[in-house]
C-alpha positions, 0 to 999 in steps of 0.5 A: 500500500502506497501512502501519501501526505508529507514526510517530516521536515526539510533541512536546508543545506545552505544557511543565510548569514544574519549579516554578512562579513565583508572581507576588509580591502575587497572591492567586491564585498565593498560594493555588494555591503553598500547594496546590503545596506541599501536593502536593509534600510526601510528609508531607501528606495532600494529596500528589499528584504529579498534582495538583502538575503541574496546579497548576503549569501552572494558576500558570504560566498565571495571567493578570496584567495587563501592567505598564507604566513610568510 
């Protein structure tokens, strides 16, 4: 016999960061926190709460070169 109806829960893979962490000295990151804090600011015209996620997972999977000590 074939059940059907929901299964339990759905676990994400991928969390959203609360707030993202530009890397210091990142052009990249620099341009894409001032978006951030453009969505995130109900002041602005450019306020979305959406786009502000998407804006965070983009700064949270901005690659940078490993450092290494010298």
């Amino acid at each position: 016999m074939r059940l059907t109806g929901m299964s339990g829960p759905v676990f994400l893979s991928t969390s959203v960061p609360r707030t993202p962490v530009p890397v210091d000295g990142c052009a990249v990151c620099a341009a894409l926190w001032q978006q951030y804090r453009d969505a995130t600011d109900p002041r602005r015209a450019e306020f979305c709460r959406s786009r502000a996620t998407d804006i965070a997972v983009e700064i949270s999977r901005h690659p940078h070169p490993k450092r290494t000590n010298r």
